[in-house]
C-alpha positions as CSV (number, residue, x, y, z in Angstrom):
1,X,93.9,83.8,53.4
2,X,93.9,83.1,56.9
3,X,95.4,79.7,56.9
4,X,98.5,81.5,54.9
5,X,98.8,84.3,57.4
6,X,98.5,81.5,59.9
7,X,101.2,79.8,58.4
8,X,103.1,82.4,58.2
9,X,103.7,83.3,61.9
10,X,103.9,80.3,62.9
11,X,107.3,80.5,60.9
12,X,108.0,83.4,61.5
13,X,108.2,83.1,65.3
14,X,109.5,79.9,65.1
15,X,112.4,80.7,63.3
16,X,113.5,83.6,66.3
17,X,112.9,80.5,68.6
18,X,109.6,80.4,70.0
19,X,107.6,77.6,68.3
20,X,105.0,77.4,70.9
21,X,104.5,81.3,70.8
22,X,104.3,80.4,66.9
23,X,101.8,77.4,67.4
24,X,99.5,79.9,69.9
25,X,99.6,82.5,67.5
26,X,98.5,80.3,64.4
27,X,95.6,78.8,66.5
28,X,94.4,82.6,67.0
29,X,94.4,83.2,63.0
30,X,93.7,80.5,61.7
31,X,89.9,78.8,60.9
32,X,88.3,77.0,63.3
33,X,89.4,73.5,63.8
34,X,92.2,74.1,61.3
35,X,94.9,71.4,61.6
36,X,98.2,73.1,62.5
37,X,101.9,71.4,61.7
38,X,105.8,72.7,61.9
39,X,108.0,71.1,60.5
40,X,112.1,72.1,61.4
41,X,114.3,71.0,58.7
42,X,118.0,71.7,59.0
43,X,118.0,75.5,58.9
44,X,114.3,75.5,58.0
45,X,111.3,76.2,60.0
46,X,108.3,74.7,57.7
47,X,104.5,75.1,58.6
48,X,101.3,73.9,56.6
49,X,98.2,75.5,58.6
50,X,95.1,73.1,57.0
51,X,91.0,74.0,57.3
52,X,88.7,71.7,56.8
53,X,86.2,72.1,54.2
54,X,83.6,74.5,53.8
55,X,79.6,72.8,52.9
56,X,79.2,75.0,49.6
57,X,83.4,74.4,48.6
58,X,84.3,70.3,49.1
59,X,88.1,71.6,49.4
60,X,90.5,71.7,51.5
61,X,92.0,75.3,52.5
62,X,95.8,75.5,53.0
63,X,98.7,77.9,53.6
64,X,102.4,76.7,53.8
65,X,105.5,79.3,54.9
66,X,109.2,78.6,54.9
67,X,111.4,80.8,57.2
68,X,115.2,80.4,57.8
69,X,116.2,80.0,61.2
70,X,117.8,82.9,62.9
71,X,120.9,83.2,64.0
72,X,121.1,81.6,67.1
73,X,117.8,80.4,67.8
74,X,117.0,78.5,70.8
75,X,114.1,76.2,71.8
76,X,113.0,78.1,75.1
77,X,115.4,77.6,78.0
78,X,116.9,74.3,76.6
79,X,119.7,76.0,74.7
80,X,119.2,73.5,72.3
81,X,119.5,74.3,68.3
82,X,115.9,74.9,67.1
83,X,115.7,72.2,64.7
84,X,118.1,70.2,66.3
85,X,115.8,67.2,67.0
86,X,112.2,66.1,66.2
């Protein structure tokens, strides 16, 4: 559960255009040691917030969120499209 409420803000502010906000906010939530990633795609802000396993559970602990970018989204101070690049 935390990994997808992770996942989920990290989206979330992302897609009003603050990924690093989104990235610091993810770390907070999420597992320890859990293996954070955004992905922007087009109009898409994509995250995938991975734990590492647990001793009694040999799995792998995920939560993915999609969010569509706002309306005029910026990366901070670079007045760049969020997405618009790598």
């Amino acid at each position: 559960m935390r990994c997808t409420d992770a996942a989920r803000e990290l989206v979330r502010l992302a897609a009003r255009g603050e990924p690093e906000r989104g990235r610091a906010v993810a770390a907070r939530l999420a597992p320890a040691g859990a293996r954070i990633e955004l992905v922007m795609r087009g109009d898409e802000a994509i995250g995938e917030v991975t734990a590492a396993p647990l001793r009694l559970l040999p799995v792998h602990l995920s939560g993915r969120a999609v969010a569509v970018l706002e309306p005029g989204a910026v990366l901070g101070g670079a007045g760049e499209p969020l997405g618009g690049g790598p």
